[in-house]
C-alpha positions as CSV (number, residue, x, y, z in Angstrom):
1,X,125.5,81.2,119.0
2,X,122.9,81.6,116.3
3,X,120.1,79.4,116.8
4,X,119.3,76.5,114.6
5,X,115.6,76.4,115.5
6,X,113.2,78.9,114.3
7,X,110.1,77.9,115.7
8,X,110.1,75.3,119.2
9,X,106.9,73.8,120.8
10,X,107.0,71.6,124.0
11,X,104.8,70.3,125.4
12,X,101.7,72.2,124.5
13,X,98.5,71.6,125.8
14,X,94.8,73.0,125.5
15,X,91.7,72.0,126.9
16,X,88.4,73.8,126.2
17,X,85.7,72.6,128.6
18,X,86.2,69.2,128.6
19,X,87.5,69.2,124.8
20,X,91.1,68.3,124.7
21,X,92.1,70.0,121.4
22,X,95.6,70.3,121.7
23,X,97.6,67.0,123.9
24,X,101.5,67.9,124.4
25,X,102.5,69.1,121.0
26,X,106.1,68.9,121.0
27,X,107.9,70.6,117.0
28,X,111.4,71.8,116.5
29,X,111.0,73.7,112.7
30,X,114.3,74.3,111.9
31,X,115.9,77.9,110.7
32,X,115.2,78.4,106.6
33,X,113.0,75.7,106.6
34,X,109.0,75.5,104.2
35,X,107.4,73.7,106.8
36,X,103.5,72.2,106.3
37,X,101.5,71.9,109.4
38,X,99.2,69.2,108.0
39,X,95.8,68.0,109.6
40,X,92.3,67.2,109.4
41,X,89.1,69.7,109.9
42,X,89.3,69.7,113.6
43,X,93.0,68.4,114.4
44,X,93.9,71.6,116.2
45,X,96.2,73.2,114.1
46,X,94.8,76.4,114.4
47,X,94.5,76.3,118.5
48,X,98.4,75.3,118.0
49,X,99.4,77.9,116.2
50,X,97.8,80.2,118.0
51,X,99.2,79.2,120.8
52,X,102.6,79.3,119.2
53,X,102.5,83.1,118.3
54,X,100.9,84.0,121.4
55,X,97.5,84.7,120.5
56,X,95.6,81.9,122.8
57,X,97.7,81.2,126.4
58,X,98.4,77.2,126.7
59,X,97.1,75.6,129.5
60,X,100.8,73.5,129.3
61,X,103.9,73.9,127.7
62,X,106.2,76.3,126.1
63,X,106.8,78.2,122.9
64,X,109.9,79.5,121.4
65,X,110.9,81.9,118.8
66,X,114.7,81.7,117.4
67,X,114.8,81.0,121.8
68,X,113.0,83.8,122.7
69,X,110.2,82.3,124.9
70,X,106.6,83.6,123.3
71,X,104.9,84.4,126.8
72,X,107.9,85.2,128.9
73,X,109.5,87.6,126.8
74,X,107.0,88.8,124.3
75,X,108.1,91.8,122.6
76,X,111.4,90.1,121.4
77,X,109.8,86.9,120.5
78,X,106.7,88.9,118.1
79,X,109.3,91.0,116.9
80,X,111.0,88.2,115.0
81,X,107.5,87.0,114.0
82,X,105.2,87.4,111.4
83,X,101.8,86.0,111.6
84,X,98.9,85.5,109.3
85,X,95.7,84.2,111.6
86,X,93.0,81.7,110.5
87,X,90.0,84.0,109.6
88,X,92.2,87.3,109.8
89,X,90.3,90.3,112.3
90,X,91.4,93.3,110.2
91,X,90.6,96.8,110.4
92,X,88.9,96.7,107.6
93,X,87.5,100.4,107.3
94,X,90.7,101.4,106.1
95,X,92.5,101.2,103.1
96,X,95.5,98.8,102.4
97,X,97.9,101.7,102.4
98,X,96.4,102.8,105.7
99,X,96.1,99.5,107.4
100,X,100.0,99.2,106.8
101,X,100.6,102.4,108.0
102,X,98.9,101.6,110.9
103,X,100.6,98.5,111.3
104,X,103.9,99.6,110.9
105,X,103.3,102.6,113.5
106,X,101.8,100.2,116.3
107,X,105.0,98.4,115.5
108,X,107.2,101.5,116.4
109,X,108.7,101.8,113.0
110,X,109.9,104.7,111.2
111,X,106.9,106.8,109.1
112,X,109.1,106.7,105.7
113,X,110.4,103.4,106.5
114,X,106.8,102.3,106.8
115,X,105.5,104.3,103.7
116,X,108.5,102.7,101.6
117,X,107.8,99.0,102.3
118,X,104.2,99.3,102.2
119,X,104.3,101.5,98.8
120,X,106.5,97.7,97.7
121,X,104.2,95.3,99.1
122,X,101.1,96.8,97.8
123,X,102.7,97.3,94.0
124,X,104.2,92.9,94.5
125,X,101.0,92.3,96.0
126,X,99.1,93.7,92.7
127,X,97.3,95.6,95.7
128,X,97.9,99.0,94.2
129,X,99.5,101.6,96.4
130,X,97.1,104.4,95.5
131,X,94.0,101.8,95.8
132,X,91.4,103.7,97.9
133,X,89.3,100.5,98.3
134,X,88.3,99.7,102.4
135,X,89.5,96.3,103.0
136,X,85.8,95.4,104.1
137,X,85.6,95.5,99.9
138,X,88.2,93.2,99.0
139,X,88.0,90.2,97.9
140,X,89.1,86.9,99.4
141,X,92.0,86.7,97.8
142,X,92.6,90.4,98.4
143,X,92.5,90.2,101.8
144,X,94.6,87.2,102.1
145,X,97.2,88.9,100.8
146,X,97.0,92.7,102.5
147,X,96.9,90.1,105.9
148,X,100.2,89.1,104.2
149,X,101.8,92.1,103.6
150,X,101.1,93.4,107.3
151,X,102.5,90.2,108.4
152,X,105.9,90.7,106.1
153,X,106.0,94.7,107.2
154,X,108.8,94.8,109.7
155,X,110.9,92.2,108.3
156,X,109.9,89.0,110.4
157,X,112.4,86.5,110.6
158,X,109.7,83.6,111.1
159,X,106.3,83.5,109.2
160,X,103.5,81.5,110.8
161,X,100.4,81.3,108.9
162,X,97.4,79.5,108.9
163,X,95.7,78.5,106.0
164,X,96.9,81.5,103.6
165,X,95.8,79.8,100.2
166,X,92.0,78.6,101.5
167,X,89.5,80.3,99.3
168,X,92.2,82.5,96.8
169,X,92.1,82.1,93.2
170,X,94.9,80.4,91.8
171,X,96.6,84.0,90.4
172,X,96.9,85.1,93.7
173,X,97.7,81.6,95.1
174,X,100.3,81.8,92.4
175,X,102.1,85.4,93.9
176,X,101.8,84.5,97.8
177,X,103.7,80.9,96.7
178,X,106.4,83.1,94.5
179,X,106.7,85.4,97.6
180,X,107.0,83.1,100.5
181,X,109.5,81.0,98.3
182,X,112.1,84.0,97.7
183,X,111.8,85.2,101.6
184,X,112.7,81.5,102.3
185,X,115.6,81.4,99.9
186,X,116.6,84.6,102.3
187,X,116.8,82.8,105.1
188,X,113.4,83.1,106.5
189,X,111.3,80.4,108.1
190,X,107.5,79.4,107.1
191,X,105.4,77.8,109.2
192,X,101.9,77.4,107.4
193,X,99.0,74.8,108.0
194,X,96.8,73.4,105.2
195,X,94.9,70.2,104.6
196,X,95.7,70.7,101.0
197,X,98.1,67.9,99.9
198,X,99.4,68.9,96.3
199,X,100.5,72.8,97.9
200,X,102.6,71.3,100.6
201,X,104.3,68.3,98.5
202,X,104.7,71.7,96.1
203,X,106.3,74.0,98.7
204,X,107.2,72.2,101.7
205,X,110.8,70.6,103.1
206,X,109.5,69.5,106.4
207,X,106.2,68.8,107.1
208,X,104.7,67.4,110.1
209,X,101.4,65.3,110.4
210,X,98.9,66.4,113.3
211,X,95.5,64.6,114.2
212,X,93.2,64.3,117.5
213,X,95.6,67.2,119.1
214,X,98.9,65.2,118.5
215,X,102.0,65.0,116.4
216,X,101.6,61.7,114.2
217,X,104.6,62.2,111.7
218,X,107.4,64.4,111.7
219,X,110.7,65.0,109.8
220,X,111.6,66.5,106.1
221,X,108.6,65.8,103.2
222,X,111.1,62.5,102.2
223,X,110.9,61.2,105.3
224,X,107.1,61.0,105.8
225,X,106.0,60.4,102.6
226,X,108.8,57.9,101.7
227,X,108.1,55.8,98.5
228,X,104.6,56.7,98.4
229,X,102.6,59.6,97.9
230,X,101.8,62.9,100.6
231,X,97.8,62.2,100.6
232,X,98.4,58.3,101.1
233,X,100.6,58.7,103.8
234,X,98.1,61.2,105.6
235,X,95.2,59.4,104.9
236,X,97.0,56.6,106.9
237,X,98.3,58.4,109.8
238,X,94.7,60.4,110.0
239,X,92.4,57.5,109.1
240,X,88.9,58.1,108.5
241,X,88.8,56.3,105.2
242,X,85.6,54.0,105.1
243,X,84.7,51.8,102.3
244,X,81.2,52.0,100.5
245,X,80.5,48.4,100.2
246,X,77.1,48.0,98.5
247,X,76.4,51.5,100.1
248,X,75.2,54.1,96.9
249,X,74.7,51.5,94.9
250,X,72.2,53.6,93.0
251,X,75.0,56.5,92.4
């Protein structure tokens, strides 16, 4: 039976010192799905995505991929996964060819079938396949989208990133929407986080709502938002809104 859920949190839980970031996170993102992580500075979408993919061990809970359990089997559920961290740790004294090469080998694949795909992402990715420029010299952008390519390498079946448009310029902005939007037209699922309103309402299916370490809205981008707009329903959910009175009355 082919799964119908791509990505499956229950229950997830984090505590750092006596910060409860993350408080029994339960989201079912369905198979094929553009789904928005949405949230505050501080709402813990990062910690829960982390968690998701396996980088940061919950104190509570369980994560799925396509029903592969993310910490009790691993290597089948990162296999299916492709993942594009918050703040990206890349080995950034290499090249873009060479990081995917040595990506792809880590990843057990074969050498021409990871010099093939990598040769492709670099040339869509306007990275340039004979670029000898370290990654430490990219640009923002630049590196947002070599993160992206070693994320799309081995042919994920699930893409979870965080924050992949924060600081690029809207070309590249531009090519990473046009990518993600055919690999979902391909039966992919996206999983991505952003407090940026108009690029989820511009992407997104589902979206979910997240603040204070809990799920506030769920369901597909007509259900939350209903009649009104993204931002107003978020600003709702989220609060946080203050009026100014006769505050700045000299502005």
């Amino acid at each position: 039976m082919i799964n119908d859920v791509a990505l499956a949190l229950h229950g997830l839980v984090k505590r750092f010192d006596t910060t409860l970031a993350v408080s029994g996170v339960d989201l079912n993102v369905p198979v094929g799905s553009f789904f928005g992580l949405l949230g505050p500075n501080g709402a813990g979408k990062t910690t829960t995505l982390s968690m998701a993919v396996g980088l940061l061990r919950p104190d509570a809970g369980q994560a799925q991929v396509l029903g592969h359990d993310v910490w009790a089997d691993p290597v089948e559920a990162k296999r299916l996964l492709g993942v594009l961290p918050d703040g990206v740790r890349l080995f950034d004294r290499l090249t873009g060819a060479e990081l995917l090469a040595y990506h792809g080998l880590l990843r057990g694949m074969e050498p021409g079938v990871v010099d093939q795909r990598a040769t492709e992402l670099l040339d869509v990715l306007a990275l340039g396949a004979d670029n000898r420029t370290l990654v430490v010299d990219y640009s923002a952008g630049m590196k947002k989208k070599i993160g992206l390519a070693c994320a799309l390498l081995h042919g994920p079946r699930v893409l979870v990133l965080d924050e992949p448009f924060e600081a690029v310029d809207p070309v590249s902005a531009a090519l990473i929407r046009d990518i993600l939007q055919r690999y979902v037209s391909g039966g992919g699922t996206v999983v991505f986080s952003s407090h940026v309103m108009e690029v989820v309402e511009r992407l997104c299916d589902h979206v979910a709502i997240l603040a204070a370490g809990t799920i506030k809205r769920v369901g597909t981008i007509d259900e939350v938002r209903g009649a009104r707009s993204l931002e107003d329903v978020f600003v709702e959910v989220v609060g946080g809104r203050t009026s100014t009175g006769s505050e700045l009355a000299w502005l």
